[in-house]
Structures are given as structure tokens and as C-alpha cells.
N, C-alpha and C positions, 0 to 999 in steps of 0.2 A: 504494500500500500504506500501511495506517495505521501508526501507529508502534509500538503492540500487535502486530500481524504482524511487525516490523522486529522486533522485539526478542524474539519467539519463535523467529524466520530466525535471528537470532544464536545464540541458547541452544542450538538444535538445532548449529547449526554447531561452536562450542565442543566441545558433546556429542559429537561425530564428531572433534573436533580430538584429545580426551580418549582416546579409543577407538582410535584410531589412535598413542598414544603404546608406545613399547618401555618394557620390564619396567623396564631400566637407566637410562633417562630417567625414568622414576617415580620409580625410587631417587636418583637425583638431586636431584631435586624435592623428593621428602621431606628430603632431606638440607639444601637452602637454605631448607627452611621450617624445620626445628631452628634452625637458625643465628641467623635472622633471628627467631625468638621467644627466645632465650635470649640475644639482646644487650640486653636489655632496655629499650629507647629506645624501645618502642609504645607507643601507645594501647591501651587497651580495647576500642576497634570494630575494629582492624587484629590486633589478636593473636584475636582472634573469629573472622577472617575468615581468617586464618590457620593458624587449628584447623582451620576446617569446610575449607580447601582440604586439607590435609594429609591427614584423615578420608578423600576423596573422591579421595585421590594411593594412600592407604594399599589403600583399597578396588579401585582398579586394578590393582594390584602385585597382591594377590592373588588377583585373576582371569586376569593372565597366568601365575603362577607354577603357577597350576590347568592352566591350558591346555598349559603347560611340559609340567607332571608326566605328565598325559595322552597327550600325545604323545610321549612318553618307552617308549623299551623296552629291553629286557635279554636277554642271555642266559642261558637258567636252565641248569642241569647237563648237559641232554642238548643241547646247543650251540642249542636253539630259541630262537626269537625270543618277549618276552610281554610285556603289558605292566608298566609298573614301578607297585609297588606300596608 
């Protein structure tokens, strides 16, 4: 395998690593990416790279919190089950 295939095998992998993370680990994550940009002892390319990770933490949180919501249900007045809204 060339190292272009290696290194897409990676990204995909990652990609799946990402995807596989809980809502609560994302918040975490977010949470030591604040941290770690507002000690301010970076760089320029590492607080960059620490945005677009945060963006891309931020972006997962919200698609589990989707999926949370979704799968979420209630009961409304007459004791039924529905979903929550």
C-alpha cells in the first residue's frame, strides 16, 4: 500500500474513532480544548488546530444531542407514550 492509501486508512479510521465517541467525552474534549487555548503559551498553528478540533468536537456533541433528543419520549396527558418535542 502506498503511503496516500496509508494515510486515507488513517483518516477514515480516526473518522470512525470520532463517530464512535459518547456525547460526554465530546464535552470533555471540548472542555480541554478551552483550557488549553486560554493558557495562552501556543502558537499560532496549534491554537488553529485547536479551533478547527474543537469546531469538529463541537459538531459531534451536536449530532448526538440530536440523536439524544430523538430518541427521547414523554408522556403526554393521556398517560401515552410520544415523542419529545
Amino acid at each position: 500500500m502506498n503511503e496516500k492509501h496509508q494515510k486515507e486508512d488513517t483518516q477514515k479510521e480516526d473518522m470512525q474513532k470520532k463517530d464512535d465517541t459518547a456525547l460526554e467525552e465530546c464535552l470533555e474534549q471540548i472542555d480541554a480544548i478551552i483550557e488549553e487555548m486560554e493558557s495562552g503559551e501556543l502558537s499560532l498553528d496549534r491554537s488553529f488546530e485547536l479551533y478547527q478540533e474543537g469546531l469538529s468536537r463541537i459538531k459531534l456533541a451536536n449530532e448526538r444531542l440530536d440523536a439524544v433528543e430523538k430518541a427521547m419520549l414523554v408522556l403526554n396527558e393521556d398517560g401515552e407514550l410520544e415523542e419529545f418535542a
